[in-house]
C-alpha positions in Angstrom: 107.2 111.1 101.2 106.0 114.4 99.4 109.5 116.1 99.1 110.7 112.5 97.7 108.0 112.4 94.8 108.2 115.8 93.9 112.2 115.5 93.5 111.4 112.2 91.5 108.9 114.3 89.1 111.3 116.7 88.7 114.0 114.5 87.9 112.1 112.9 85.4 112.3 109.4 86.9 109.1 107.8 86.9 108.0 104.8 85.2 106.6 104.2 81.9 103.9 101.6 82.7 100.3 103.5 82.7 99.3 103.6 85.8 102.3 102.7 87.8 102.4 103.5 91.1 106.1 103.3 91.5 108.2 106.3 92.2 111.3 105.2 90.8 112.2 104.0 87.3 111.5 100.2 86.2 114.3 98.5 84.8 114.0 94.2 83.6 114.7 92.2 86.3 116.0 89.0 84.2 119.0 87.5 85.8 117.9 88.1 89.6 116.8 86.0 91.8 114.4 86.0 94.8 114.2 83.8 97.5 111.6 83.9 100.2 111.2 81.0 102.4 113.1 78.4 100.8 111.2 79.1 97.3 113.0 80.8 94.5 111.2 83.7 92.0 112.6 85.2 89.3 112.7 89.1 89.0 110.4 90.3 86.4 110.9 94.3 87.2 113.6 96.2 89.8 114.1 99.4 90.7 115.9 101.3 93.7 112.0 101.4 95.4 111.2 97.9 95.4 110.5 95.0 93.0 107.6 92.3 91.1 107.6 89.2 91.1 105.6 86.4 89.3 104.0 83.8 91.4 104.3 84.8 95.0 100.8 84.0 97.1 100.9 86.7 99.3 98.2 89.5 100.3 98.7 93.1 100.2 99.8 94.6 103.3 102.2 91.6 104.1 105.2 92.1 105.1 108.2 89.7 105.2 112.1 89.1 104.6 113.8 88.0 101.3 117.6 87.2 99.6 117.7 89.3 96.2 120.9 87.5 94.5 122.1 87.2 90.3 121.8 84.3 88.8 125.1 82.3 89.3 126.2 84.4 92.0 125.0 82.2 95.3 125.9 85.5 97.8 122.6 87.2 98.6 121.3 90.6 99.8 118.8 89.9 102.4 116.2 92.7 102.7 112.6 93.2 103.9 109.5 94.2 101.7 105.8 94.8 101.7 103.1 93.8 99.0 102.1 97.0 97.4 99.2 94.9 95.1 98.6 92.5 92.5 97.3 92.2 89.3 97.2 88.6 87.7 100.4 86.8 88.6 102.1 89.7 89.2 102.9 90.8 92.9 104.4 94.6 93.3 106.5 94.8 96.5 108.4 97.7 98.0 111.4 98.0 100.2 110.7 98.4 103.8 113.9 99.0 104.8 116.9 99.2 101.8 120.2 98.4 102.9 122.9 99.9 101.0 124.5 96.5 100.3 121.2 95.9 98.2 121.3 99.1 96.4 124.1 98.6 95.3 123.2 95.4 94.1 120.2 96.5 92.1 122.6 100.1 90.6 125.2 97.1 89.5 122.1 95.0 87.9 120.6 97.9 85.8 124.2 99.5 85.4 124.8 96.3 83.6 122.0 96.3 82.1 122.4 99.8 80.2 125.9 99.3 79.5 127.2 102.0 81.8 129.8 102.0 84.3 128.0 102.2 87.9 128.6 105.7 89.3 126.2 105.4 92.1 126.7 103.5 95.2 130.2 102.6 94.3 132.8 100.5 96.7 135.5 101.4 97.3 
């Protein structure tokens, strides 16, 4: 965990929100989709580490399973997170265990999302 955050301060990628926790950059999560037991929350940040979302009732600590998809795209990533904190309405959540089929969904989100071709994570 220490090698990883000193390579993400050296490469610059850290988050612009004061007081962020998050190791890797936050990009706008409008146009994904979360569902967790049957409920459906929009994305309001992403990034490669894990993900907020904006009325989710659940504690810190908790851990559980979820389907990250885009909006009008009904194929899903499942994945599994755990509540970093909250603050408000906001719940921060982090990747337990990323799979590289959701990876690759989030690097095609914010590739979008910039207007740059993906060059990370590509299929083949």
């Amino acid at each position: 965990m220490l090698m990883e955050r000193t390579l993400t301060k050296a490469s610059g990628l850290t988050s612009s929100v004061a007081g962020d926790r998050r190791l890797n950059q936050r990009h706008d999560g409008a146009g994904l989709l979360v569902e967790i037991e049957g409920n459906v929350y929009p994305v309001v940040n992403v990034s490669t580490g894990g993900l907020c979302l904006q009325g989710l009732n659940r504690k810190d600590g908790e851990r559980f399973r979820f389907v990250l998809s885009r909006l009008g795209n009904p194929d899903g990533i499942t994945g599994e997170c755990e509540v970093l904190g909250c603050s408000g309405e906001l719940v921060h959540l982090v990747f337990t265990r990323p799979t590289l089929p959701l990876l690759r969904l989030i690097v095609a989100h914010v590739s979008a999302l910039i207007g740059v071709k993906p060059h990370l994570l590509k299929s083949r």
